[in-house]
HTML snippet that shows the backbone in 3Dmol.js (N, CA, C, O; Angstrom):
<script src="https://3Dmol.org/build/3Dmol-min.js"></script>
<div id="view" style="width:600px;height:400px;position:relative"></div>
<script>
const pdb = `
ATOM      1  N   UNK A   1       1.134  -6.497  25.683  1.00  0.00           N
ATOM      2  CA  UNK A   1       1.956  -7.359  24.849  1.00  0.00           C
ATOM      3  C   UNK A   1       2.817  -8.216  25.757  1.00  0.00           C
ATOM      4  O   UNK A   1       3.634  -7.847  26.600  1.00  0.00           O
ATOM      5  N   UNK A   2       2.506  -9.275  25.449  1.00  0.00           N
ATOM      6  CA  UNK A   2       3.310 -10.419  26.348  1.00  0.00           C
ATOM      7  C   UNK A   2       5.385 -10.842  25.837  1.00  0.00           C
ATOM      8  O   UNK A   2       6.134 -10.673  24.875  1.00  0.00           O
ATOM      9  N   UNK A   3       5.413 -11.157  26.578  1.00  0.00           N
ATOM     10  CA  UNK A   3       7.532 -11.411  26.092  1.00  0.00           C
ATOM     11  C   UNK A   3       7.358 -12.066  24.601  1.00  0.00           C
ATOM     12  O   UNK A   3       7.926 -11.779  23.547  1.00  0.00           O
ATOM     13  N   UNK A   4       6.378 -13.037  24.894  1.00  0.00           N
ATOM     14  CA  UNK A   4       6.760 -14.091  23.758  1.00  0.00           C
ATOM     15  C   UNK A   4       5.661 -13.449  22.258  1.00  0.00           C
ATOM     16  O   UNK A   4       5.380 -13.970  21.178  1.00  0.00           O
ATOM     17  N   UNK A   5       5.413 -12.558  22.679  1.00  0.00           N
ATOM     18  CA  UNK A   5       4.536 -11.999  21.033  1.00  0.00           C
ATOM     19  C   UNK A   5       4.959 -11.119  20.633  1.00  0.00           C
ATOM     20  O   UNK A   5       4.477 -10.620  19.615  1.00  0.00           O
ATOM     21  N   UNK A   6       6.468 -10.345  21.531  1.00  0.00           N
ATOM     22  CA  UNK A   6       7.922  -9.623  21.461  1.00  0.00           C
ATOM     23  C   UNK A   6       8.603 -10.397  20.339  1.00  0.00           C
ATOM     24  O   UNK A   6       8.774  -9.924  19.216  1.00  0.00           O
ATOM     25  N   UNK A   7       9.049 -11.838  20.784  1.00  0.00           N
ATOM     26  CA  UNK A   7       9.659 -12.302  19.584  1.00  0.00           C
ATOM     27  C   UNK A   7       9.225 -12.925  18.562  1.00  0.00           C
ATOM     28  O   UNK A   7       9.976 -13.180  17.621  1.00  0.00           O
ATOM     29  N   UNK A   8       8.052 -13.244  18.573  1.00  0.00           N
ATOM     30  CA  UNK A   8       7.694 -13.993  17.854  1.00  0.00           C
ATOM     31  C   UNK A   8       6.076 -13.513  17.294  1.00  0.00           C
ATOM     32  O   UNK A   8       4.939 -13.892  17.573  1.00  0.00           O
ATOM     33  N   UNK A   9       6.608 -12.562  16.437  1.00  0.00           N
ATOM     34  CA  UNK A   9       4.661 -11.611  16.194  1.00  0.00           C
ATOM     35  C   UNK A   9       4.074 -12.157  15.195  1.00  0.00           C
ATOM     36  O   UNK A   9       4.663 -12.758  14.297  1.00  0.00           O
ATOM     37  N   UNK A  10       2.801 -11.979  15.281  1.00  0.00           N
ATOM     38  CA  UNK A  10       2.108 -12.588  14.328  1.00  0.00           C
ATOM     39  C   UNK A  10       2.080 -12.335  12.907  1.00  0.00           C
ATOM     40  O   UNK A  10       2.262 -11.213  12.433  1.00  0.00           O
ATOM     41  N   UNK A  11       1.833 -13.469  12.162  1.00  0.00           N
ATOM     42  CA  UNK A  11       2.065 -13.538  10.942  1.00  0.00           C
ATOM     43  C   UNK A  11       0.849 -12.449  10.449  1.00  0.00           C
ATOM     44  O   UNK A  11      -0.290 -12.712  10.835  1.00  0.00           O
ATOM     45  N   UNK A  12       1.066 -11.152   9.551  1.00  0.00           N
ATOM     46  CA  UNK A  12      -0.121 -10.376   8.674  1.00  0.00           C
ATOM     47  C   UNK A  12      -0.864 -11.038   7.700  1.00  0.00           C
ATOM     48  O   UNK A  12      -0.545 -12.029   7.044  1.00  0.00           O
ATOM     49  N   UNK A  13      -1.992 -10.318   7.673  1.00  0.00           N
ATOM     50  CA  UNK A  13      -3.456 -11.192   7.460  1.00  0.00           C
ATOM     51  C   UNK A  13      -2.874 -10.143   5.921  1.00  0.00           C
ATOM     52  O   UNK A  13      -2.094  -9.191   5.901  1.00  0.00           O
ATOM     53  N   UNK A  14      -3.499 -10.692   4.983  1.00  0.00           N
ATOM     54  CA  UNK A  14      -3.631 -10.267   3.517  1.00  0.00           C
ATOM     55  C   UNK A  14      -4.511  -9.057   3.539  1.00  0.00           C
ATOM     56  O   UNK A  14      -4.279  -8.110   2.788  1.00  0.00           O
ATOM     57  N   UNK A  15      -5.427  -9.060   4.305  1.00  0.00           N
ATOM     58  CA  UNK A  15      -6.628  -7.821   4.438  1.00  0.00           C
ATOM     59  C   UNK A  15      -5.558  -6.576   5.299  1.00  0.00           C
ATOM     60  O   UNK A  15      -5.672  -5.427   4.871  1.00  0.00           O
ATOM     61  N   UNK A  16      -4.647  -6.787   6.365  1.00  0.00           N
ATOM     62  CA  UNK A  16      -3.671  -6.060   6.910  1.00  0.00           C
ATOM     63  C   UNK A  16      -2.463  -5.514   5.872  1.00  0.00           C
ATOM     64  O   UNK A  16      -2.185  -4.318   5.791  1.00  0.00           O
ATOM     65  N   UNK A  17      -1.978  -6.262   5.312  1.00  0.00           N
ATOM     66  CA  UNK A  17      -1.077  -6.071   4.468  1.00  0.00           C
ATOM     67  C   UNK A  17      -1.868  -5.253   3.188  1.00  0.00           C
ATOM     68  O   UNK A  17      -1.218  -4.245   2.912  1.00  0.00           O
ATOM     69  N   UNK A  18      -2.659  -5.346   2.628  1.00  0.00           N
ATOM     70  CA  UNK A  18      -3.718  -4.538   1.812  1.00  0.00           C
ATOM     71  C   UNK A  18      -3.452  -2.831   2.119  1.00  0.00           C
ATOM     72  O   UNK A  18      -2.849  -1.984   1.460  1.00  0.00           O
ATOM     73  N   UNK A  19      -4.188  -2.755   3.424  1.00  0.00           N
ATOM     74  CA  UNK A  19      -4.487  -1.574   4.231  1.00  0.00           C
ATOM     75  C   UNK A  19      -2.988  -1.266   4.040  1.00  0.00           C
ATOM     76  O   UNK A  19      -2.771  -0.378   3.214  1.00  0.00           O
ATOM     77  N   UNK A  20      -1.827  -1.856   4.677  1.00  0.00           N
ATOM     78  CA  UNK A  20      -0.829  -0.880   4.943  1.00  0.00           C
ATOM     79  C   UNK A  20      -0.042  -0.728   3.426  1.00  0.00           C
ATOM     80  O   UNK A  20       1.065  -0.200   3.329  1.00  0.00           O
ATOM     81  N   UNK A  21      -0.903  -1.353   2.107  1.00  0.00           N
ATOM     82  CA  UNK A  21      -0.092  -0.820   1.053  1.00  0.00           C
ATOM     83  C   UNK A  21      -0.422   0.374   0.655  1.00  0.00           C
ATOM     84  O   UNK A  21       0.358   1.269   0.333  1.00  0.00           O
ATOM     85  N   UNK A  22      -2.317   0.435   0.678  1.00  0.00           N
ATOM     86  CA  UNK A  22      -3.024   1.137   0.447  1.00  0.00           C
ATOM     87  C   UNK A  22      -2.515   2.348   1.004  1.00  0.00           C
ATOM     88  O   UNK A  22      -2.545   3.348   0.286  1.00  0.00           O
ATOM     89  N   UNK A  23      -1.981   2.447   2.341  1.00  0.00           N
ATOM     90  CA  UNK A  23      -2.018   3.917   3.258  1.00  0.00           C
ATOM     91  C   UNK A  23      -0.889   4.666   2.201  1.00  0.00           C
ATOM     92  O   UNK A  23      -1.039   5.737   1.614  1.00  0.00           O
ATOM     93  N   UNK A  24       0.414   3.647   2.153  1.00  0.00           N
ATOM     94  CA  UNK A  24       1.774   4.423   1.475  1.00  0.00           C
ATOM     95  C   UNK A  24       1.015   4.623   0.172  1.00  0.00           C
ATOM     96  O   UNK A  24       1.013   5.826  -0.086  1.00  0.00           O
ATOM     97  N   UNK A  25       0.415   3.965  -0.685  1.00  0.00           N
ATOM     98  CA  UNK A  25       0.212   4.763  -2.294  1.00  0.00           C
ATOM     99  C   UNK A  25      -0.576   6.245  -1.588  1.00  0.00           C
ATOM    100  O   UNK A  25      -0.351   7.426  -1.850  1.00  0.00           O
ATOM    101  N   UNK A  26      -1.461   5.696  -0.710  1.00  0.00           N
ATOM    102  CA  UNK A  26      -2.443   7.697  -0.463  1.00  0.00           C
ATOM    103  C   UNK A  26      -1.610   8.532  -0.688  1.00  0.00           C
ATOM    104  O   UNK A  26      -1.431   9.299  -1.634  1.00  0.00           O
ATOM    105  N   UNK A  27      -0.612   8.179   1.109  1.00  0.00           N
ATOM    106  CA  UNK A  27       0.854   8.944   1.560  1.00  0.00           C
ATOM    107  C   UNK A  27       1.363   9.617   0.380  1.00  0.00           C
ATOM    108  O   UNK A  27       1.217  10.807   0.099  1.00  0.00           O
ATOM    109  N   UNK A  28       2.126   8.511  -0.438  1.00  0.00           N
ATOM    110  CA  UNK A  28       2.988   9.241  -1.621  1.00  0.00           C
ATOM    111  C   UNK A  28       2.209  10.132  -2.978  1.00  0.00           C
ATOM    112  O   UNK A  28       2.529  10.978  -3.814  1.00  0.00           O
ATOM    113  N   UNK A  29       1.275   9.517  -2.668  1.00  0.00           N
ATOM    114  CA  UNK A  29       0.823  10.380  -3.833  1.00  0.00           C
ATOM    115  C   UNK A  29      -0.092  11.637  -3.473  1.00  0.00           C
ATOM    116  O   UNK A  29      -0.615  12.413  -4.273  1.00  0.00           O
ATOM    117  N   UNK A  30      -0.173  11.656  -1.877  1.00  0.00           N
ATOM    118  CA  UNK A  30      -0.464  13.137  -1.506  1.00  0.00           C
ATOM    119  C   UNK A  30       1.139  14.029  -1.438  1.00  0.00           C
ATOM    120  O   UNK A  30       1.036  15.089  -0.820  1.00  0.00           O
ATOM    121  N   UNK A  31       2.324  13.780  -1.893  1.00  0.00           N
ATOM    122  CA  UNK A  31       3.543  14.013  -1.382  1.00  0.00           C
ATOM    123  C   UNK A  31       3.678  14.356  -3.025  1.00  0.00           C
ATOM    124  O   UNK A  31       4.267  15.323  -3.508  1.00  0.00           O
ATOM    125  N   UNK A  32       3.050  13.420  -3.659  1.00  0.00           N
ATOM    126  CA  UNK A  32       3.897  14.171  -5.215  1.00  0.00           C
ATOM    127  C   UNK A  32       2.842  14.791  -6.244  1.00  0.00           C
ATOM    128  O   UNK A  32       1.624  14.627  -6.181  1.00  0.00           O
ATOM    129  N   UNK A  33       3.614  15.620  -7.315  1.00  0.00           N
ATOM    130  CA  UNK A  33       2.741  16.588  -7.948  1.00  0.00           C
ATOM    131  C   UNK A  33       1.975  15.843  -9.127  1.00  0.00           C
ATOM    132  O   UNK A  33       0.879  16.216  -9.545  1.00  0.00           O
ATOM    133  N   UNK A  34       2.802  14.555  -9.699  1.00  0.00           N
ATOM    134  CA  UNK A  34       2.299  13.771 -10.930  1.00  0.00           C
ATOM    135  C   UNK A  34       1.076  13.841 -11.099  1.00  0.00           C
ATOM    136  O   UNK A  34       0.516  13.512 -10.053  1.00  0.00           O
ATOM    137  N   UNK A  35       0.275  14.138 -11.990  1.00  0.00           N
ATOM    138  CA  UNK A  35      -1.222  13.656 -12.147  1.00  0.00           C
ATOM    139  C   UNK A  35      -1.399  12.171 -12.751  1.00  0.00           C
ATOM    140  O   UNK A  35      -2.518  11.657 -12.758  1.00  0.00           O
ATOM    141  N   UNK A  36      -0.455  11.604 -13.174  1.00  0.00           N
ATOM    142  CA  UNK A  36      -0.912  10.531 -13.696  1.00  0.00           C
ATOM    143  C   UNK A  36      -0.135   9.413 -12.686  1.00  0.00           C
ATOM    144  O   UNK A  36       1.045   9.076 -12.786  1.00  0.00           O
ATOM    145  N   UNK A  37      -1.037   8.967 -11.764  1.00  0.00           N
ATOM    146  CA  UNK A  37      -0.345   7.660 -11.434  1.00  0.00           C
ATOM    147  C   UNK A  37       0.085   6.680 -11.646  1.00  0.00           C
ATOM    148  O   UNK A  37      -0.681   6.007 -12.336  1.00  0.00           O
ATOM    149  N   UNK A  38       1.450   5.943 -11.272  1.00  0.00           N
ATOM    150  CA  UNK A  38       2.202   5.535 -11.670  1.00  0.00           C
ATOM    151  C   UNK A  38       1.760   3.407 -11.349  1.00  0.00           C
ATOM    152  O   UNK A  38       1.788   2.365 -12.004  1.00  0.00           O
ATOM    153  N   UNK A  39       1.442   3.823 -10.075  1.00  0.00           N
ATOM    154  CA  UNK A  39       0.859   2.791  -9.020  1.00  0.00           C
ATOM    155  C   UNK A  39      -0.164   1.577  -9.368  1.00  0.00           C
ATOM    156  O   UNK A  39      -0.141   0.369  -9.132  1.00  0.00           O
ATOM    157  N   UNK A  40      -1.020   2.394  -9.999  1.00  0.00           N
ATOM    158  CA  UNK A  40      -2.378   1.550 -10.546  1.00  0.00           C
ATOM    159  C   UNK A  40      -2.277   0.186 -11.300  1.00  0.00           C
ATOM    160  O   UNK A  40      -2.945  -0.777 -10.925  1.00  0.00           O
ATOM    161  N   UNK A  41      -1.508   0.126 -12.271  1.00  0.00           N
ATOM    162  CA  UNK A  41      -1.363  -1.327 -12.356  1.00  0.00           C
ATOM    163  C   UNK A  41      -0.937  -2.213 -11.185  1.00  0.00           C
ATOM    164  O   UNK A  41      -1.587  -3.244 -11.014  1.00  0.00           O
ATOM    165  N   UNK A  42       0.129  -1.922 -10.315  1.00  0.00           N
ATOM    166  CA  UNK A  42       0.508  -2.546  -9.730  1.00  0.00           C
ATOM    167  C   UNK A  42      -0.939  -2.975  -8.855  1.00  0.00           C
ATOM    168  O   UNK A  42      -1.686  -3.947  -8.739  1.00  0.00           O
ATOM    169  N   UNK A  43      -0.865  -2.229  -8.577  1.00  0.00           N
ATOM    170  CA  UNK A  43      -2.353  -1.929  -7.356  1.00  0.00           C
ATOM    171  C   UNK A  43      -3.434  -3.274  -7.694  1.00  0.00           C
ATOM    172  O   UNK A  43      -3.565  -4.279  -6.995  1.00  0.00           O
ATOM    173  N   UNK A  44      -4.178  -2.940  -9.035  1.00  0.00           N
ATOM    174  CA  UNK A  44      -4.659  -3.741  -9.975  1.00  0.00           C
ATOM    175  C   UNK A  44      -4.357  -4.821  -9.671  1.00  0.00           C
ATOM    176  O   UNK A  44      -5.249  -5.606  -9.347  1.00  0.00           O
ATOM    177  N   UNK A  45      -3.077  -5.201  -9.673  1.00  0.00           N
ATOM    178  CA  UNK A  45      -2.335  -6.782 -10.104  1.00  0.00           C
ATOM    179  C   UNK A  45      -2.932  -6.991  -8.489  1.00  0.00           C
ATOM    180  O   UNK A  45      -3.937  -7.663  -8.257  1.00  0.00           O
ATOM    181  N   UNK A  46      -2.256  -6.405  -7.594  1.00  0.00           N
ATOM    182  CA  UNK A  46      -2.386  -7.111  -6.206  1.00  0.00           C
ATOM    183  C   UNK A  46      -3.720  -7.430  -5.518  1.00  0.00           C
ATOM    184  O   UNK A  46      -3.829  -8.250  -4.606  1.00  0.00           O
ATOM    185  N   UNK A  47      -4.739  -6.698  -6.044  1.00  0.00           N
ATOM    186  CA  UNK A  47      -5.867  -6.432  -5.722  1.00  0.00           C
ATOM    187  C   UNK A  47      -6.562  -8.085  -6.416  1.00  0.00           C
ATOM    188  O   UNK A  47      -6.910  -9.035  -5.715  1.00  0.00           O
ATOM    189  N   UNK A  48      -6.610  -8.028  -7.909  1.00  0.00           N
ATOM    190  CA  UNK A  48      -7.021  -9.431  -8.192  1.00  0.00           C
ATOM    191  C   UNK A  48      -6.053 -10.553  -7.585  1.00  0.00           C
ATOM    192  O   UNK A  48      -6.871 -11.437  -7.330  1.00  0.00           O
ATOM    193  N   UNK A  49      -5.089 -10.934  -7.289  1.00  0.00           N
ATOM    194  CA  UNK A  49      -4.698 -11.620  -6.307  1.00  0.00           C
ATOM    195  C   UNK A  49      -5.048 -11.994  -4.825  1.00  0.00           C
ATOM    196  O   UNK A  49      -4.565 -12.920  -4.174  1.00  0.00           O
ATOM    197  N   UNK A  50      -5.988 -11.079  -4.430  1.00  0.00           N
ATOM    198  CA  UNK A  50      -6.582 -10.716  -2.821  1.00  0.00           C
ATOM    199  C   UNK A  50      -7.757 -11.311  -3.452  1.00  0.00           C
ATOM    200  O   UNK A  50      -7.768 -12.527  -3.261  1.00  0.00           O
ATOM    201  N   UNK A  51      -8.811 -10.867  -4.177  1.00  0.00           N
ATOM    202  CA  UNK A  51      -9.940 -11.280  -4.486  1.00  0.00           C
ATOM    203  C   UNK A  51      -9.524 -12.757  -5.498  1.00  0.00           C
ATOM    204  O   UNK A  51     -10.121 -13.779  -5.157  1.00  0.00           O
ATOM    205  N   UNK A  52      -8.945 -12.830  -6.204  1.00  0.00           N
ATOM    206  CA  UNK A  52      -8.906 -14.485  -6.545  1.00  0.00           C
ATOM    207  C   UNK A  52      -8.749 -15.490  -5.515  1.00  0.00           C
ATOM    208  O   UNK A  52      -9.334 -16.548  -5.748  1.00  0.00           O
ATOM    209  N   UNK A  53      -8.238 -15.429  -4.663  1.00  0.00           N
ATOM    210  CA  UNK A  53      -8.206 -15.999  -2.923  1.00  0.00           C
ATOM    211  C   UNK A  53      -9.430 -16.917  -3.097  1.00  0.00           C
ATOM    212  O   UNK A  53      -9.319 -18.142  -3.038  1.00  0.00           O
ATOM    213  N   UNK A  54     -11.006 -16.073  -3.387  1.00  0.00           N
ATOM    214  CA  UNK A  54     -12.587 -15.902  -2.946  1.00  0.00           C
ATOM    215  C   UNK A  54     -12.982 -16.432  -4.426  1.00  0.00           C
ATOM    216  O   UNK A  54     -13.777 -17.371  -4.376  1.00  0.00           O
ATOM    217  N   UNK A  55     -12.751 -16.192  -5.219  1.00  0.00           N
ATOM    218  CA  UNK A  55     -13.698 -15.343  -6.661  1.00  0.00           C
ATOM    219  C   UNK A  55     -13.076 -15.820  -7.680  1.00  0.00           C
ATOM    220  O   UNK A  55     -11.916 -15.429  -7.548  1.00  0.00           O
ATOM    221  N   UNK A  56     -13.166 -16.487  -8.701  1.00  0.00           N
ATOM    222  CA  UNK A  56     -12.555 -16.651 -10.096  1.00  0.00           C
ATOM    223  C   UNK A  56     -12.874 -16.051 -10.765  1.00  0.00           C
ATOM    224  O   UNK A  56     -13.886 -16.191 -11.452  1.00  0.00           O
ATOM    225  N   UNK A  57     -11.466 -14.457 -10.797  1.00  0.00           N
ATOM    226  CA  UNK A  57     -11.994 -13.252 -11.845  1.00  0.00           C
ATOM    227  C   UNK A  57     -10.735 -13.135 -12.827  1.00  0.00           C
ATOM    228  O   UNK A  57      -9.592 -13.582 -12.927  1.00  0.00           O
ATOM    229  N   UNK A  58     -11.570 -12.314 -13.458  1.00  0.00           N
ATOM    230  CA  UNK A  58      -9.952 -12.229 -14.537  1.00  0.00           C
ATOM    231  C   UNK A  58     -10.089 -10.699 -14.612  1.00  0.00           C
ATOM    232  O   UNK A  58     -10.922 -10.018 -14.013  1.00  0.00           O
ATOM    233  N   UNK A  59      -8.857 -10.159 -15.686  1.00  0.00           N
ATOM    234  CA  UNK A  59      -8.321  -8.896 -15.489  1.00  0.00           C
ATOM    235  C   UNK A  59      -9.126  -7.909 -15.504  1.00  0.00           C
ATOM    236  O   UNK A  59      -9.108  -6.858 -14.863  1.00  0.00           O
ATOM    237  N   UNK A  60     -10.192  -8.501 -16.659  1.00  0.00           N
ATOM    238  CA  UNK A  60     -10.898  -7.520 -17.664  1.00  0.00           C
ATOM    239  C   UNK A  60     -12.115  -7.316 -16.682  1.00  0.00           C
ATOM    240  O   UNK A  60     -12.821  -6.335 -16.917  1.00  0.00           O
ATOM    241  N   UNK A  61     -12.501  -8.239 -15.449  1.00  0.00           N
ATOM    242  CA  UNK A  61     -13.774  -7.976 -14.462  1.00  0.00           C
ATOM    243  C   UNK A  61     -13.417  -6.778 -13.875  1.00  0.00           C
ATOM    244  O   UNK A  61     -14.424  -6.162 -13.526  1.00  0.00           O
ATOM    245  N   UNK A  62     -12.267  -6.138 -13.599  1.00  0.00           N
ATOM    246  CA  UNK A  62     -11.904  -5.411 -12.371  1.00  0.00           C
ATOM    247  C   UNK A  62     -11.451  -4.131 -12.893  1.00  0.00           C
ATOM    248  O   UNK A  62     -10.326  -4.048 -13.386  1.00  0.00           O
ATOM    249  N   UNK A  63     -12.135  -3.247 -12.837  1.00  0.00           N
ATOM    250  CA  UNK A  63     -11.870  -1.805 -13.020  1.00  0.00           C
ATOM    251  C   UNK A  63     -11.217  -0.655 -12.276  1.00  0.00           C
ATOM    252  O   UNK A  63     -12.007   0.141 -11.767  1.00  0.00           O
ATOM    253  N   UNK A  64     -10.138  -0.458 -12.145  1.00  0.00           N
ATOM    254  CA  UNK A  64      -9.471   0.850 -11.250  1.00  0.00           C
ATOM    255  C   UNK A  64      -9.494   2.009 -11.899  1.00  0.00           C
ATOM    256  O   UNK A  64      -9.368   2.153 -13.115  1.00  0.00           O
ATOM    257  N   UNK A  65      -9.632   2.731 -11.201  1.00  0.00           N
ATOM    258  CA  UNK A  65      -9.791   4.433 -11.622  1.00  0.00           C
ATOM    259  C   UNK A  65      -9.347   5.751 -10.476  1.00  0.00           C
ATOM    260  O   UNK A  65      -9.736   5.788  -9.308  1.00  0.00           O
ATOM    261  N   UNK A  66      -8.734   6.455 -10.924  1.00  0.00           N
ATOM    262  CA  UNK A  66      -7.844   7.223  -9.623  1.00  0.00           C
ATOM    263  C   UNK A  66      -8.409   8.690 -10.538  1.00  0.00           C
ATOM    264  O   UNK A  66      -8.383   8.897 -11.751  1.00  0.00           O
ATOM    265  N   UNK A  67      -8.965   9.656  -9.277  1.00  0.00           N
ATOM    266  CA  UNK A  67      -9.786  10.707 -10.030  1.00  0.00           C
ATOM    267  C   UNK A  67      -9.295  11.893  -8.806  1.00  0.00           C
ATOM    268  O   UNK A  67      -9.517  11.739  -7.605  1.00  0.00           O
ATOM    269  N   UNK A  68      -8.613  13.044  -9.385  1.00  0.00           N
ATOM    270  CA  UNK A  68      -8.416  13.706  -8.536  1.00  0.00           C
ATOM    271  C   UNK A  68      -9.314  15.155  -8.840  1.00  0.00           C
ATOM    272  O   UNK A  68      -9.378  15.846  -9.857  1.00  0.00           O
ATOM    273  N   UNK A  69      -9.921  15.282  -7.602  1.00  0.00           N
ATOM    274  CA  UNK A  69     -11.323  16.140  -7.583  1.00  0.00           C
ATOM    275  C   UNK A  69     -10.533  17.479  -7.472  1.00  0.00           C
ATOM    276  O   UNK A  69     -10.871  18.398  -8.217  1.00  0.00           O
ATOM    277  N   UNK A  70      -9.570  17.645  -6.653  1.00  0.00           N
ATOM    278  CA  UNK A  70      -9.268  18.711  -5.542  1.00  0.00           C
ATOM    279  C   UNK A  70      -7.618  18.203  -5.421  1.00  0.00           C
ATOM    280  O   UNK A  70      -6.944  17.276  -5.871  1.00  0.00           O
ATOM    281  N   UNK A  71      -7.352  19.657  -4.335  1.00  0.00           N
ATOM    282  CA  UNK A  71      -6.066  19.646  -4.162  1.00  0.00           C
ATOM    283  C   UNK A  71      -5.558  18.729  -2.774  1.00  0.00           C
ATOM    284  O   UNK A  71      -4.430  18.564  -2.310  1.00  0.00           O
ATOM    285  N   UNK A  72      -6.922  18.207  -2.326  1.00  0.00           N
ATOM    286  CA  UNK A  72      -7.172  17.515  -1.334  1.00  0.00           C
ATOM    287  C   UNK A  72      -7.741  16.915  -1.186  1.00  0.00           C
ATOM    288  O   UNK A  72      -7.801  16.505  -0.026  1.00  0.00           O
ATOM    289  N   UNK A  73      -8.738  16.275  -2.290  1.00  0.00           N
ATOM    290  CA  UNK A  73      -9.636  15.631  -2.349  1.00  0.00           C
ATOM    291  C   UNK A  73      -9.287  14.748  -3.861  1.00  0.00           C
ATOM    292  O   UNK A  73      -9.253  15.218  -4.999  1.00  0.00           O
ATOM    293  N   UNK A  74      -8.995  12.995  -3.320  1.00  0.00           N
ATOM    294  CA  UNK A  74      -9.070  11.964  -4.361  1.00  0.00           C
ATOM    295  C   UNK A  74      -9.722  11.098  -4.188  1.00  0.00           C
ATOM    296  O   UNK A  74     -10.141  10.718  -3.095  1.00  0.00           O
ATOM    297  N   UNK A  75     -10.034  10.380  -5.783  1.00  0.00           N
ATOM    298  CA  UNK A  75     -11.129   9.077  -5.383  1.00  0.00           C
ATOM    299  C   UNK A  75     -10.295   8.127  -6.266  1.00  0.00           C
ATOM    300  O   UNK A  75     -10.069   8.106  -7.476  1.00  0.00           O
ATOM    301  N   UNK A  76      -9.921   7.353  -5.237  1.00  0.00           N
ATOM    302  CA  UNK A  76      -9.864   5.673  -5.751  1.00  0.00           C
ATOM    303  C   UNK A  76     -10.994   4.632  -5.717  1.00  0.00           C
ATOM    304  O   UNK A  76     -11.353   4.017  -4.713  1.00  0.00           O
ATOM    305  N   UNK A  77     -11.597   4.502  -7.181  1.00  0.00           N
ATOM    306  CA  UNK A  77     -12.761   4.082  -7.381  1.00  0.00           C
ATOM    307  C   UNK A  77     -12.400   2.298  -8.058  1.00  0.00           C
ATOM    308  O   UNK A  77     -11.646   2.032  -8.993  1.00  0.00           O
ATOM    309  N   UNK A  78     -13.236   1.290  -7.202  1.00  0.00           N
ATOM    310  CA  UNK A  78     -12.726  -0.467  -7.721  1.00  0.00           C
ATOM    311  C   UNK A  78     -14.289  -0.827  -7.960  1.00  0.00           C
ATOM    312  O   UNK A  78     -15.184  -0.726  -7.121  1.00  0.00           O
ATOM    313  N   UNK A  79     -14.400  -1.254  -9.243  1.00  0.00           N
ATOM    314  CA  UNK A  79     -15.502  -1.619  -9.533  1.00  0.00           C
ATOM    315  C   UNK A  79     -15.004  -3.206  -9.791  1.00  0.00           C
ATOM    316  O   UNK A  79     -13.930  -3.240 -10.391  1.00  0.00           O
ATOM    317  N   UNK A  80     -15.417  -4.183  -9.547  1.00  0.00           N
ATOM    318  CA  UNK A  80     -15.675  -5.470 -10.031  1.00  0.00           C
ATOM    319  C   UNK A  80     -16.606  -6.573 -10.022  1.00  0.00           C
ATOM    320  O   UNK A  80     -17.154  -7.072  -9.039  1.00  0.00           O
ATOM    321  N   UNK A  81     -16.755  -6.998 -11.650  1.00  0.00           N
ATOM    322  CA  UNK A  81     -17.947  -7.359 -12.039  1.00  0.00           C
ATOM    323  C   UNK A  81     -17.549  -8.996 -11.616  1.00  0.00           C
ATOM    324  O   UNK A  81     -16.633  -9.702 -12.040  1.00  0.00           O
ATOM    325  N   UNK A  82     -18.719  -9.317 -10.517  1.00  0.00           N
ATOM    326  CA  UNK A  82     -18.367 -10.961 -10.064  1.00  0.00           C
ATOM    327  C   UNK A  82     -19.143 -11.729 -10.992  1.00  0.00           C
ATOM    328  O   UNK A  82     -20.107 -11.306 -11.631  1.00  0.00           O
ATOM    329  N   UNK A  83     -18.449 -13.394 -11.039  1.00  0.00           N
ATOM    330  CA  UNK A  83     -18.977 -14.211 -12.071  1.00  0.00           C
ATOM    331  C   UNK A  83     -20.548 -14.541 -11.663  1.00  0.00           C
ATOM    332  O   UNK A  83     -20.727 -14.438 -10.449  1.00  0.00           O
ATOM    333  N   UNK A  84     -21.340 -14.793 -12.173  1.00  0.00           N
ATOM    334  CA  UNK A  84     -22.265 -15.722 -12.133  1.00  0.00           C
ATOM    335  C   UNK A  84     -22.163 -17.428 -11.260  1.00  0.00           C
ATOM    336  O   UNK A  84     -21.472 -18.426 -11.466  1.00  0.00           O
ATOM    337  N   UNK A  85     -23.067 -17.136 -10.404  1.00  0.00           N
ATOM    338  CA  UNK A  85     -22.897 -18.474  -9.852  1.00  0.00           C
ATOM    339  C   UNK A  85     -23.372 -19.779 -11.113  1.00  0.00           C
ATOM    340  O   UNK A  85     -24.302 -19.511 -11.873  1.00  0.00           O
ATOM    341  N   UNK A  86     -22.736 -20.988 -11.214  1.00  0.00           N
ATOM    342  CA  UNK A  86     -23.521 -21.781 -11.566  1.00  0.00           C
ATOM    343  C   UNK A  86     -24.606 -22.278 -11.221  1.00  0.00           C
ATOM    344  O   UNK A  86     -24.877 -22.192 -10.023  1.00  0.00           O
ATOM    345  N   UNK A  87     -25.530 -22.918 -12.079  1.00  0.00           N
ATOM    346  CA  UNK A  87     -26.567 -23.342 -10.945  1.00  0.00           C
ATOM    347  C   UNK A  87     -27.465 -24.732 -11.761  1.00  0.00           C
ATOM    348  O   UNK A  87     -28.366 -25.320 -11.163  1.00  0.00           O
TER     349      UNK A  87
END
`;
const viewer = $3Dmol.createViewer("view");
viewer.addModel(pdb, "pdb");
viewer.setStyle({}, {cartoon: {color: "spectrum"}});
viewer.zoomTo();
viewer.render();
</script>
């Protein structure tokens, strides 16, 4: 790391910022007992915001689902149905 990338660091990529939201929902919700997460809309919202970037989707394309198997074992499952190209 050079002096000047000391003060002046680089701006986070949307795909970076993603990942490090993603890690804290795991984090906290391996930390608490709730079964019903609280998170998922939010999640939802930010997620079609990342993919509208690319993609003209709407709410109803994008499916979240949080499934806890185990006492250690969860699945965060994103299904989304992309438009049809014109043609």
């Amino acid at each position: 790391m050079s002096l000047l990338e000391f003060f002046r660091p680089q701006k986070k990529t949307s795909a970076s910022l993603a990942k490090e939201r993603l890690q804290i929902i795991v984090a906290e919700r391996r930390s608490a007992d709730d079964p019903a997460p609280s998170y998922l809309p939010q999640l939802k919202e930010d997620i079609l915001k990342v993919i509208g970037k690319y993609v003209d989707v709407e709410p109803s394309m994008v499916d979240l689902s949080f499934e806890q198997k185990d006492d250690d074992i969860s699945v965060l499952e994103l299904n989304v149905k992309l438009p049809d190209e014109d043609k």
